[in-house]
GUZA-945074 format. One line per field, with one value per residue (C-alpha): x, y, z; residue number from 0. Coordinates in steps of 0.1 Angstrom, whole numbers, plus 2048, in hexadecimal, padded with zeros to 3 digits. Layout:
BEGIN
c1 = c(X, ...) .
c2 = c(Y, ...) .
c3 = c(Z, ...) .
k = c(NUM, ...) .
***
This chain:
BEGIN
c1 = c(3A4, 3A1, 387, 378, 375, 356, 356, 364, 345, 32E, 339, 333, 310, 30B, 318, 300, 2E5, 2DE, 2E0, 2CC, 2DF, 301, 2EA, 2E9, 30E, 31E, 307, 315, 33B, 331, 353, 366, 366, 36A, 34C, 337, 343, 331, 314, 30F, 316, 2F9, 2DD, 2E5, 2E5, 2BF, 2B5, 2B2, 2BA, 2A7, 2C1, 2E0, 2DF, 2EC, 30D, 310, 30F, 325, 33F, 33B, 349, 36E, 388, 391, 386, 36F, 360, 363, 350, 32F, 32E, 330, 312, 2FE, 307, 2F6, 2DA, 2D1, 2D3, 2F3, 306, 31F, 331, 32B, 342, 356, 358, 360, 37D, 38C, 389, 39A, 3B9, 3B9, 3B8, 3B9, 3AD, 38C, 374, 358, 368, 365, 347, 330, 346, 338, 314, 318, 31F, 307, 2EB, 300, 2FB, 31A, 315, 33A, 34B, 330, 33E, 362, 359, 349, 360, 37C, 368, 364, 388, 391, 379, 36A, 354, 343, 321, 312, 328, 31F, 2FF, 304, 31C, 2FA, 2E4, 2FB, 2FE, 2DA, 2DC, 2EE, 2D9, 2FD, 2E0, 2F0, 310, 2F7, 2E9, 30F, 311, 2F2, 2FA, 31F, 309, 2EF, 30E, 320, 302, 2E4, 2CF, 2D3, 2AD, 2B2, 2D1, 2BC, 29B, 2B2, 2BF, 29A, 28D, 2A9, 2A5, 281, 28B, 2A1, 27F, 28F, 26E, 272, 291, 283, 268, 27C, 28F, 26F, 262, 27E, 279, 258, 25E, 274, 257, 235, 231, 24C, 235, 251, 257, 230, 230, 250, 23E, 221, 22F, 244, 221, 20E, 228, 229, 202, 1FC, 1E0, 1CC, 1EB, 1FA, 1D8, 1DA, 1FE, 1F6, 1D5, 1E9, 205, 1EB, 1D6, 1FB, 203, 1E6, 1FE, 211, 20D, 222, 20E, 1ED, 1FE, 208, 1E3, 1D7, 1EB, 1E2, 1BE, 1BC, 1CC, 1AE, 197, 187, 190, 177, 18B, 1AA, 1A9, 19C, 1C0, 1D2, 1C3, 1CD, 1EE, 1F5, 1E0, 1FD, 218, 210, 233, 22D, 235, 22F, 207, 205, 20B, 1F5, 1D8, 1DC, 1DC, 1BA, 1AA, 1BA, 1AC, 189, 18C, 18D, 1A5, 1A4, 1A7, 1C5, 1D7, 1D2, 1E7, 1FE, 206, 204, 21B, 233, 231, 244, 259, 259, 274, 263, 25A, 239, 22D, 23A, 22B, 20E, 20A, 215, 1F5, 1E1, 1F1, 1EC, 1C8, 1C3, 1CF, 1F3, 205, 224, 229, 221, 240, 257, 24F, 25A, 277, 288, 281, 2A0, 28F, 2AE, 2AD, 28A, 280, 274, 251, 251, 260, 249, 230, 245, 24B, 225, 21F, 238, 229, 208, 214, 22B, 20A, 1FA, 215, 214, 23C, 230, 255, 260, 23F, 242, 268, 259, 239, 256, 268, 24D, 245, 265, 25F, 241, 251, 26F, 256, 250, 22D, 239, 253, 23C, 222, 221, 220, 217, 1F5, 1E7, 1EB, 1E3, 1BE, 1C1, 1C9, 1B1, 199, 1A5, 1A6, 183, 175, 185, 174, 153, 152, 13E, 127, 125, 100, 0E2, 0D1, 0A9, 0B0, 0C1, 0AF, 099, 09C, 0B4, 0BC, 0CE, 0B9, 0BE, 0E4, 0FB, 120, 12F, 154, 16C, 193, 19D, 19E, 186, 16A, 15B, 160, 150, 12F, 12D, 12B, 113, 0FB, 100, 0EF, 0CD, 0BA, 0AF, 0D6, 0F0, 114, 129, 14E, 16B, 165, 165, 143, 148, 169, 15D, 142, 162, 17B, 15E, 163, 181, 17D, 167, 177, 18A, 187, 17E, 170, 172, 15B, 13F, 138, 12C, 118, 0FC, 0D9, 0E1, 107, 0F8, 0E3, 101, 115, 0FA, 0F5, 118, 116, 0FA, 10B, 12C, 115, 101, 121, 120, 0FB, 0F4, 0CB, 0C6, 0B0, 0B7, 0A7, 0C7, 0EA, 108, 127, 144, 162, 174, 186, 169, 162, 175, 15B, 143, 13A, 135, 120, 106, 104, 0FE, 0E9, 0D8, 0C5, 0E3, 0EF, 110, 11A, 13A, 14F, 165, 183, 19B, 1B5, 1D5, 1C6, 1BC, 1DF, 1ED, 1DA, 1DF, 204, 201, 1EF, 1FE, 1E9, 1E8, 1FC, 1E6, 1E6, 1DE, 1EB, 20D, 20C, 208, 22E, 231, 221, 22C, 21E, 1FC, 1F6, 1FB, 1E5, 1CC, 1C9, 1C8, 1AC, 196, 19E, 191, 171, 16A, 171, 158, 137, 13D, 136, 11B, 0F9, 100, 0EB, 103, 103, 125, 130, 14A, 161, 161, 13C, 137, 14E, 13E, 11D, 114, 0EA, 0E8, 0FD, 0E8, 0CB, 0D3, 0E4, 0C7, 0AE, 0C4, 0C8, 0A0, 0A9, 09B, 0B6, 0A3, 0B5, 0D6, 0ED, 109, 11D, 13A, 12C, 110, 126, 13E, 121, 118, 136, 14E, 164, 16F, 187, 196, 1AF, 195, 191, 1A1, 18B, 16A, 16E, 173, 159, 154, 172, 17D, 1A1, 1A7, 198, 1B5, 1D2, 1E2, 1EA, 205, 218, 216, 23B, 237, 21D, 223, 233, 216, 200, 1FF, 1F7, 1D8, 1CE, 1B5, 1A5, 1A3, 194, 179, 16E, 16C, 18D, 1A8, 1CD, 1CF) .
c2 = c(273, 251, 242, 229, 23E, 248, 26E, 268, 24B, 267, 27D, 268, 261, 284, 28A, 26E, 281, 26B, 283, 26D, 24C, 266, 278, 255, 24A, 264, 261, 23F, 24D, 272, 264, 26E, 294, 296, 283, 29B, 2B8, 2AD, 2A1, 2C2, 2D8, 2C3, 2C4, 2E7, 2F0, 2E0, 2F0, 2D7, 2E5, 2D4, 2B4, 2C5, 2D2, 2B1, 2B7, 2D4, 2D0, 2B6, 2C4, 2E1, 2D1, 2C8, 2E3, 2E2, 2FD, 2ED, 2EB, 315, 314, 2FF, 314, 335, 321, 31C, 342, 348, 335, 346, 368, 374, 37A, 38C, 36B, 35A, 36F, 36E, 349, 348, 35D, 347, 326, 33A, 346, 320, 313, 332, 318, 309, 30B, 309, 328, 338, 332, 336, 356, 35F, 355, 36E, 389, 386, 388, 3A7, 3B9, 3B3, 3A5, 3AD, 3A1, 383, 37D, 37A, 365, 349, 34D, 347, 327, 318, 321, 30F, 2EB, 2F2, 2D0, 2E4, 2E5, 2FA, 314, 318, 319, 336, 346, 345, 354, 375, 37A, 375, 38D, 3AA, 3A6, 38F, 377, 365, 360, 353, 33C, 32D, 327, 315, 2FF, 2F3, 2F1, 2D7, 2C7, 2BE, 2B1, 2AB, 2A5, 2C3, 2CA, 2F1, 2FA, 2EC, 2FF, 323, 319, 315, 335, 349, 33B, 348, 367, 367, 35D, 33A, 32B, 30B, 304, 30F, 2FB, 2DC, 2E0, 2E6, 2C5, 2B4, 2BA, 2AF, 28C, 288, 298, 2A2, 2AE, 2CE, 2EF, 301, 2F1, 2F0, 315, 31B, 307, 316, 335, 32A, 315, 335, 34D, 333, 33A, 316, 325, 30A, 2F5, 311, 315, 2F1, 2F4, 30E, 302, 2E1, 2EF, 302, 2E0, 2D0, 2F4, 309, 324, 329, 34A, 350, 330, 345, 368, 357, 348, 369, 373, 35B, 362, 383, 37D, 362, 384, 379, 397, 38C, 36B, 379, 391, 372, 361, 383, 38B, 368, 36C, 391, 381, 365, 37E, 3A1, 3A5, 395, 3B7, 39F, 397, 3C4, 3CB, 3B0, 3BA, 3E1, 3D4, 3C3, 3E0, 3F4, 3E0, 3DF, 404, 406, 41F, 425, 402, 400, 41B, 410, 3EF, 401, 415, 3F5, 3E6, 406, 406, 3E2, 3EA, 413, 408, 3EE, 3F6, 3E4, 3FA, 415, 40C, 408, 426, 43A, 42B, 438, 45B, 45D, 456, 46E, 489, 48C, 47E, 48F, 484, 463, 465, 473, 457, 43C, 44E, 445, 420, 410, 3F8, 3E8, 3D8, 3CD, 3A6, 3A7, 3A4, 3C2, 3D7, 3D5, 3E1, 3FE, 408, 407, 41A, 437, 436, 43F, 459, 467, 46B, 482, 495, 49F, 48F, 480, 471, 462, 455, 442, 439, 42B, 413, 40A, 3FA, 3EB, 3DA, 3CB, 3BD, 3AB, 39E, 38C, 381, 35D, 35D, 376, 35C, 342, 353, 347, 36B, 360, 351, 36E, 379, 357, 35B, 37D, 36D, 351, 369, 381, 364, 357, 379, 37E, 362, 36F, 364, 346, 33C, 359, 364, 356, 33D, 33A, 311, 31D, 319, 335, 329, 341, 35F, 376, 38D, 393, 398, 3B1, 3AF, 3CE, 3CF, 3E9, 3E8, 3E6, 409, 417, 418, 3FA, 3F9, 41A, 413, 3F2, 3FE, 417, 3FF, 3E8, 3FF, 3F7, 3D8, 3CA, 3C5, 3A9, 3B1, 390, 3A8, 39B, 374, 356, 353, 34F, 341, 320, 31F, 328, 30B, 2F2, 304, 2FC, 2D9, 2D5, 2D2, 2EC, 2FF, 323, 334, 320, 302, 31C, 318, 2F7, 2F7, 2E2, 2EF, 2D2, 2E4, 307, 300, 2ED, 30B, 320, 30C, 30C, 32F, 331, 319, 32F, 34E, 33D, 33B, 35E, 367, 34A, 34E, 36E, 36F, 394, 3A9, 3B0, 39C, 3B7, 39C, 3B3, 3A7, 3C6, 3AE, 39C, 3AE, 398, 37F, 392, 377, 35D, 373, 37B, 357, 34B, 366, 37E, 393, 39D, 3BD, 3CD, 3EA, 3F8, 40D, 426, 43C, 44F, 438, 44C, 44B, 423, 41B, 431, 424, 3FE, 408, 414, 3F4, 3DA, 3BF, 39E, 387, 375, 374, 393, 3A9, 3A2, 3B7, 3D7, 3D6, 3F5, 40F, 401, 3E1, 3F0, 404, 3E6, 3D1, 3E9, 3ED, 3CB, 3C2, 3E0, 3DB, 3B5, 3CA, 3DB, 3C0, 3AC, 3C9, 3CE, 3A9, 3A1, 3AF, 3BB, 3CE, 3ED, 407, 41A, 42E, 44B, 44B, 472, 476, 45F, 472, 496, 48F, 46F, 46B, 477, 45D, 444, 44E, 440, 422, 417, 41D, 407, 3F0, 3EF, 3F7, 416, 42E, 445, 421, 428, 436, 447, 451, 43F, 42E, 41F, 411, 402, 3F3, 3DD, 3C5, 3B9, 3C8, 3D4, 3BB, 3CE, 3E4, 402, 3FC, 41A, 433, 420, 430, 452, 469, 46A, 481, 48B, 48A, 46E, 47F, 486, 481, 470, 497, 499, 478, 486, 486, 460, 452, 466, 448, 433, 44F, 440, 41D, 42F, 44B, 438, 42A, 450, 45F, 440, 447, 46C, 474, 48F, 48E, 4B3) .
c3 = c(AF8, AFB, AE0, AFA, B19, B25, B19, AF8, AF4, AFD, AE8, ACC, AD5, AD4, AB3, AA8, AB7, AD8, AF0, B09, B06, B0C, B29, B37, B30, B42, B61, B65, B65, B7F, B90, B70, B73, B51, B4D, B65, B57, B36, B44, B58, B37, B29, B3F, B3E, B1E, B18, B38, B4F, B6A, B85, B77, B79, B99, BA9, B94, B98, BBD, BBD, BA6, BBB, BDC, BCA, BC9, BA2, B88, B7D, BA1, B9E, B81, B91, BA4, B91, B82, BA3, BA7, B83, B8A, BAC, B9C, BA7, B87, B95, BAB, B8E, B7B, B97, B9A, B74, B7A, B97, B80, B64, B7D, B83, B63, B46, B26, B38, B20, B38, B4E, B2E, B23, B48, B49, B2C, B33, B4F, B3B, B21, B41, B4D, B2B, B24, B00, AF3, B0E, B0F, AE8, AEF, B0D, AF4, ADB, AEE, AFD, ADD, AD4, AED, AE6, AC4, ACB, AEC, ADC, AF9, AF9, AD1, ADA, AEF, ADC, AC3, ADE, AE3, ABE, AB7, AD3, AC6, AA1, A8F, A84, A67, A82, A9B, A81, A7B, AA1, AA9, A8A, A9C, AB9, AA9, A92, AB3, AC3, AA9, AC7, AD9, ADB, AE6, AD0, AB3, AC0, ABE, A9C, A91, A9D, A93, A73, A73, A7B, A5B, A48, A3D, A47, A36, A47, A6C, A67, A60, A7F, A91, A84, A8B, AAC, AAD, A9E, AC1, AD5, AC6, AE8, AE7, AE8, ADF, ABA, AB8, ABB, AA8, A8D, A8E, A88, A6B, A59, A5C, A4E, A33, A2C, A3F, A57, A64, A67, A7B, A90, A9A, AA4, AB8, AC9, ACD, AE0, AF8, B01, B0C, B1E, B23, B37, B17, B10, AF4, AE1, AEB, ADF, ABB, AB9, AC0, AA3, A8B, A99, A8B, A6A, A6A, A6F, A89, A9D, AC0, AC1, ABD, AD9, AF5, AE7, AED, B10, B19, B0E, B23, B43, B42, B3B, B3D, B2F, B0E, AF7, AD7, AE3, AEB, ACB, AB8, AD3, AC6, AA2, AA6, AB8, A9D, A7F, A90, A91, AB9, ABA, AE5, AEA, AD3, AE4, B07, AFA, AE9, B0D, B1D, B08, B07, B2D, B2A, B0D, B08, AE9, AD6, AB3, AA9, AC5, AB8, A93, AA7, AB7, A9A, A86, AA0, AA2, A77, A7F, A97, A7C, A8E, A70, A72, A99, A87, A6D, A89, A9D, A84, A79, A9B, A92, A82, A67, A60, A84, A7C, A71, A4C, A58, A6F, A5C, A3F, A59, A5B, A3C, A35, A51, A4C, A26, A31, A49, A33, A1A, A30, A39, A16, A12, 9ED, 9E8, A09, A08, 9E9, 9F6, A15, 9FE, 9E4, A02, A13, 9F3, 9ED, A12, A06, 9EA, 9FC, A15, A1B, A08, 9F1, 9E9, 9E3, 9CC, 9A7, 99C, 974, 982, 985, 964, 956, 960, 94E, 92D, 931, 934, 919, 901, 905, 902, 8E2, 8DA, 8E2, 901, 8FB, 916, 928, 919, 92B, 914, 914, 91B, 93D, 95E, 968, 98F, 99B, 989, 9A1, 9A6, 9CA, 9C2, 9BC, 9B1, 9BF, 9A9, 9A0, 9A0, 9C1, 9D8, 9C2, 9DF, 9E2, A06, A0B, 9FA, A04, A28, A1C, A0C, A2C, A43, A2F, A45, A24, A19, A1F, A14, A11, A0F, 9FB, A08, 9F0, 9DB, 9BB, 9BA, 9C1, 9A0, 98D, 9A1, 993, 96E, 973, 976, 954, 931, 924, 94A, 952, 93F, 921, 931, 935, 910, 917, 93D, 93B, 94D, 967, 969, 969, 98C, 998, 998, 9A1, 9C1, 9C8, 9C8, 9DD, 9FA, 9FA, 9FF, A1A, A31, A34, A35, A4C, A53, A44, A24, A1A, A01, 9EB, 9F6, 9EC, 9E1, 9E2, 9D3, 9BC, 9A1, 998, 981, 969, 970, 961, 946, 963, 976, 954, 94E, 973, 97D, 961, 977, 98E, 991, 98F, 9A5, 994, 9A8, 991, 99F, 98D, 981, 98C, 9B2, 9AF, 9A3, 9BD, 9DB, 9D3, 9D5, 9F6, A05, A18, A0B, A17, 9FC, 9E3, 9BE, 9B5, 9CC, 9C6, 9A9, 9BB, 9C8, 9AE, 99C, 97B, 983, 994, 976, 95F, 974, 970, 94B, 94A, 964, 953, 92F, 936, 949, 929, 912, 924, 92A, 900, 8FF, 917, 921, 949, 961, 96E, 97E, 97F, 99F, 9A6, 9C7, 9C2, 9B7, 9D5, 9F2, 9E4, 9E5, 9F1, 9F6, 9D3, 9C5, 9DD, 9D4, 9B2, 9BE, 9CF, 9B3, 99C, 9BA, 9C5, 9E8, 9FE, A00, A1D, A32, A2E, A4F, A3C, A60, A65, A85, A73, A55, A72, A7F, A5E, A6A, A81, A71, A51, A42, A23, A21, A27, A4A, A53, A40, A49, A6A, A63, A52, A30, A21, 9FF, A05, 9F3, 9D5, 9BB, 9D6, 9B9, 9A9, 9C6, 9B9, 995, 996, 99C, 984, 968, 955, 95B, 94E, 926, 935, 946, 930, 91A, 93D, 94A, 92D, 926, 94B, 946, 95D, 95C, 95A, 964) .
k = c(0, 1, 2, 3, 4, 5, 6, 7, 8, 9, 10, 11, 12, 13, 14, 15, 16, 17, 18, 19, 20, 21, 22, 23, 24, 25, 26, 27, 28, 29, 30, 31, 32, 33, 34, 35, 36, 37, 38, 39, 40, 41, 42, 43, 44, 45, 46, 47, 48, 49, 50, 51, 52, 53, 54, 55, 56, 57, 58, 59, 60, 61, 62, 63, 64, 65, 66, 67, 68, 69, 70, 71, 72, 73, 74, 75, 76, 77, 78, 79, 80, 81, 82, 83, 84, 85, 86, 87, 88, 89, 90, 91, 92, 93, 94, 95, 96, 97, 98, 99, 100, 101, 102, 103, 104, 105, 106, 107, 108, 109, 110, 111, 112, 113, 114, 115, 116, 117, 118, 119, 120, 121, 122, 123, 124, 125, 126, 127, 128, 129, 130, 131, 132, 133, 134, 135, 136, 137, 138, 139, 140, 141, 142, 143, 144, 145, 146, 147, 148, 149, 150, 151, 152, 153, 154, 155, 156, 157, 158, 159, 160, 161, 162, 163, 164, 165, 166, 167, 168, 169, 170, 171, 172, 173, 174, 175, 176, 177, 178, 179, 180, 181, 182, 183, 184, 185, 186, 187, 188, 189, 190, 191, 192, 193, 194, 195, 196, 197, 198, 199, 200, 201, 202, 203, 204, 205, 206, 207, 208, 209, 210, 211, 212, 213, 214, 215, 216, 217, 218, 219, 220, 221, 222, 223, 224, 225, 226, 227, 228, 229, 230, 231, 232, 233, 234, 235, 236, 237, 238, 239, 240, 241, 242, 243, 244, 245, 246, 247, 248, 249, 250, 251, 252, 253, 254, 255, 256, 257, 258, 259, 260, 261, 262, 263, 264, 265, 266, 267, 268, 269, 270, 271, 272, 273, 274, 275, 276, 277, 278, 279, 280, 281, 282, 283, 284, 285, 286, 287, 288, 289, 290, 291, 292, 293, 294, 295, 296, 297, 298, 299, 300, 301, 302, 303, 304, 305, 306, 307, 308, 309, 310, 311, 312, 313, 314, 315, 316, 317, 318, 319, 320, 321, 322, 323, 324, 325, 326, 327, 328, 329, 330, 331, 332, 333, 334, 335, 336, 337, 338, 339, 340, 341, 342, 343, 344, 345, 346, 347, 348, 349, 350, 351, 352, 353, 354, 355, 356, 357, 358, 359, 360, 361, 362, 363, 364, 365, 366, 367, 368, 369, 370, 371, 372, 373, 374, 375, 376, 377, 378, 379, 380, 381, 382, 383, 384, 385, 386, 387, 388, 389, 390, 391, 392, 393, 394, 395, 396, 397, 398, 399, 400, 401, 402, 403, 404, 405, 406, 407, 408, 409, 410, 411, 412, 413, 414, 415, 416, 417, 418, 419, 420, 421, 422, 423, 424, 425, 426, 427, 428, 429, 430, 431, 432, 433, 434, 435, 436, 437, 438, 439, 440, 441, 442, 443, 444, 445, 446, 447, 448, 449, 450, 451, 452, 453, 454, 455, 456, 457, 458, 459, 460, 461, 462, 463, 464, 465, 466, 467, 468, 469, 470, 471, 472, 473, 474, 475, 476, 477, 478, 479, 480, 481, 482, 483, 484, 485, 486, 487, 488, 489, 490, 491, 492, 493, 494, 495, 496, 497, 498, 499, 500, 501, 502, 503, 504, 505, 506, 507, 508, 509, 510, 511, 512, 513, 514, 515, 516, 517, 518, 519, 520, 521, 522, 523, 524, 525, 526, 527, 528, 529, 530, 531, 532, 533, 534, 535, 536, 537, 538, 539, 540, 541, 542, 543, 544, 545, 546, 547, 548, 549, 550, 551, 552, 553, 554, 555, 556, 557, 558, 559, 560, 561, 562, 563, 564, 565, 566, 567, 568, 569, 570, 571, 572, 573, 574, 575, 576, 577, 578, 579, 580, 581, 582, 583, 584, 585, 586, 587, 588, 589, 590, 591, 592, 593, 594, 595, 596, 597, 598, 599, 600, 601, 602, 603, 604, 605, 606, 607, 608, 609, 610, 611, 612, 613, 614, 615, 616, 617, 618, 619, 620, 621, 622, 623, 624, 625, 626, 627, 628, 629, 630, 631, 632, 633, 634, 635, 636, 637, 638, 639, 640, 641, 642, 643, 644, 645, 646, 647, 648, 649, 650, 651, 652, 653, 654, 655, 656, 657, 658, 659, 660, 661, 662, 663, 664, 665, 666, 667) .
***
């Protein structure tokens, strides 16, 4: 090709990534059909249509192959796919090696359902002119197609190497990207995009996705809510804020975004299944399933409908319909993310159809899952366990600072408060709801409270806990106030008679919580040991700190001796006001364990609903991992279901033994 001709110029500003200077080139040269040929291949591959139809009709009127393949185009465009493989295959009798036969042929195809055929079509295109960034573009759409993702990835890349500024071939390789979980390098492409346009909804959304997946939430909200004020008929932008929405918790908001998003395509499977999720969580079980048959009634194959509806079957008691239905699911077809949901899922209804070791087969893969995730990736796993040592450290010490000293202002003492802890899935969901029902109480559940007194330790000599020692009386109401304003978020107006601040691990606080507030009370739940460590296995917690050291029983087990061997360090130190509770006491006969619980807690216990429809009633809904069993009655199934995985979490058994006998449990 000859370096200075018009085609060979454009190509080269492609290459450097001006597509619009080579857009404009070759319209200055539509007598070259060389020249129109590339033009029309361009418009097309961005999808501008509405551009190329002027070439295409007047490529269209000559007599050439290349006319036979505008028109195989027009044919495509109107529908017909048929003629347009027919028109592909009267260019090709003309001229076998046309690239562009090849690749419209193949275009075709791929619409036809005919993805092998569609393959060999662009393959043989690209064979033909490796620098045809279009038809490696769609050579990446059919593989993407037929689940050869990493080959798809390959594609798009020729595609965007050939023409950097090839704004939909770099869009695909950014979203199948995503869909590999190599969010840092979606999101790049995504923003690259946006530095050309800010305005592209399309990379707003795709980042927006790839910031929240991240853990980047209000970044990702106002991508999304920016990408609906430039296109309020987006529906997939009001779908994914709907999504993002709920993983916020605020469930009522999050179902407005959803309804949007099916009332501008009723076809949107993705927006079904979140809409079921939220019903689910919020424990409205017929509104779930009439959007999981809506959504089946679109897509009667998709599987996070099927997930979906198998959650609702294992609630109903139909467990083994549950498991049956998974089973059909492939989770090697399904994106990382999805199939962790799945996993989970088949877990749990594994569990109560009484299959101990598929079950735990099922959790030990879901937890991998969670660990490769993005945010499982990006967790500093030792962090944890830092703040253990800290604490273990300072308590062998004596824990300096932690007794209330007669110099210490007597303004606020906490007793309206009580710190209901225990490790988690030990039943502080339960009673909490329980306690909830009483008008005089407040229950503040598992939100940030007295995390911020400690991030302002932090910030004083030595840090948490150490700088406790040394709190001034001017420090002391400082953090007591700062308390104070994080609880107020959550009790807004209300000034109740005792404010319940649920948060199970806090119990390693315990010497922050007897210096701050001497008159609080401690509601300790206890469960046996084996069924804690068991049940935090089976969760599908949302990443943080803590939680990602249930991926295995070994490491649940460990994190429990550690969390209550610092518990019992710290009440041998410190004088504390506590009242200890029993999940199984609690389940078997629960107004007599109330009864007490509300003389230690000074509340009237004749108050307290205990049926499930009160306790659902305390909230909008329940935001732990207890949701589920809030709305059912109170049961005792969970009572020694550990006995059945004995197989399981016999190793762990030394590591817990001392644990079980100080709390009065059995191994047998």
């Amino acid at each position: 090709m000859d370096e200075t001709s018009p085609l060979a110029r454009a190509q080269s500003l492609l290459v450097a990534g001006r597509s619009e200077a080579a857009l404009e080139l070759l319209s200055e040269h539509l007598d070259q059909v060389a020249c129109a040929v590339r033009l029309r291949e361009l418009l097309l591959g961005e999808g501008r249509t509405a551009d190329a139809e002027p070439i295409l009709r007047m490529l269209a009127d000559g007599t050439g192959p290349e006319s036979r393949v505008s028109h195989s185009i027009i044919a495509f465009l109107q529908g017909d796919l048929r003629k347009a493989m027919h028109e592909c295959q009267a260019a090709l009798t003309l001229q076998p090696n046309l690239a562009t036969a090849h690749n419209h042929a193949g275009r075709a195809l791929h619409n036809l359902g005919s993805t092998p055929q569609a393959l060999a079509a662009f393959r043989r295109a690209v064979e033909l002119e490796a620098n045809y960034p279009e038809a490696w573009h769609n050579l990446g759409h059919a593989l993407r197609a037929s689940g050869e993702m990493i080959a798809a990835v390959d594609a798009y890349q020729k595609a965007v190497k050939l023409a950097p500024g090839y704004r939909s071939a770099t869009h695909n390789l950014a979203v199948t990207l995503f869909h590999l979980d190599k969010v840092n390098e979606a999101l790049a492409l995504f923003e690259s995009l946006l530095a050309h346009d800010s305005a592209d909804v399309e990379a707003l959304v795709g980042a927006g996705l790839c910031l929240q997946l991240a853990g980047q939430i209000l970044v990702a909200q106002k991508n999304f809510v920016q990408a609906i004020e430039i296109d309020p008929q987006h529906a997939t932008a009001h779908c994914y804020l709907g999504i993002l929405l709920n993983e916020m918790d605020k469930p009522a908001a999050a179902i407005s975004s959803l309804e949007t998003a099916l009332k501008l395509d009723p076809a949107d499977v993705e927006a079904w299944v979140e809409l079921a999720s939220v019903y689910e969580q919020g424990n409205q079980l017929e509104q779930a399933g009439n959007a999981v048959r809506k959504g089946l009634a679109v897509d009667p194959g998709h599987p996070g409908l099927h997930i979906e509806a198998a959650k609702l079957e294992r609630q109903q008691g139909k467990a083994g319909s549950a498991a049956r239905r998974l089973r059909r699911i492939d989770p090697q077809q399904l994106p990382g993310r999805v199939a962790q949901q799945y996993y989970f899922e088949l877990g749990h209804a594994l569990d109560r159809s009484m299959e101990a070791d598929a079950a735990v087969q099922a959790f030990t893969a879901a937890k991998q899952l969670a660990d490769q995730s993005v945010r499982g990736r990006g967790i500093d796993r030792e962090a944890f366990w830092r703040r253990c040592n800290s604490l273990q450290d300072w308590q062998k010490n004596g824990a300096s600072g932690a007794t209330p000293q007669a110099s210490d202002p007597d303004d606020d003492l906490g007793s309206d408060l009580c710190f209901l802890v225990g490790f988690n899935r030990s039943g502080t969901t339960l009673i909490d709801t329980m306690l909830a029902t009483n008008p005089a109480v407040s229950s503040v559940e598992e939100s940030a409270t007295l995390e911020f007194a400690i991030a302002e330790l932090e910030k004083l000599q030595g840090g948490y806990p150490s700088a406790l020692e040394f709190v001034t009386d001017g420090v002391l109401a400082d953090l007591r106030k700062r308390y104070r304003s994080a609880l107020a978020q959550y009790l807004g107006s209300d000034q109740p008679q005792l404010t319940v601040d649920k948060m199970p691990l806090r119990m390693m606080h315990a010497g922050l919580i007897s210096r701050l507030f001497p008159r609080a009370r401690i509601l300790f739940m206890l469960r046996h040991p084996c069924d804690v460590v068991l049940s935090n296995f089976m969760q599908n917690y949302a990443v943080s700190e803590a939680s990602v050291h249930f991926d295995s029983l070994q490491h649940c087990a460990q994190m429990y001796d550690r969390v209550m061997s610092l518990w019992q360090q710290a009440e041998s130190l410190l004088s504390l006001q506590v009242e200890y509770v029993r999940y199984e006491e609690l389940v078997a006969d629960t107004e007599t364990v109330l009864d007490r619980v509300c003389r230690f807690l000074e509340i009237d216990s004749e108050a307290i609903k205990l049926s499930q429809r009160a306790r659902l009633q305390t909230r909008e809904r329940v935001r732990t991992a207890s949701y589920q069993q809030v709305a059912e009655p109170i049961y005792q199934r969970a009572a020694g279901r550990w006995t059945r995985y004995r197989e399981h979490l016999t190793p762990h058994l030394p590591l817990l033994e001392r644990h079980i006998k100080r709390y009065g449990y059995a191994t047998g």
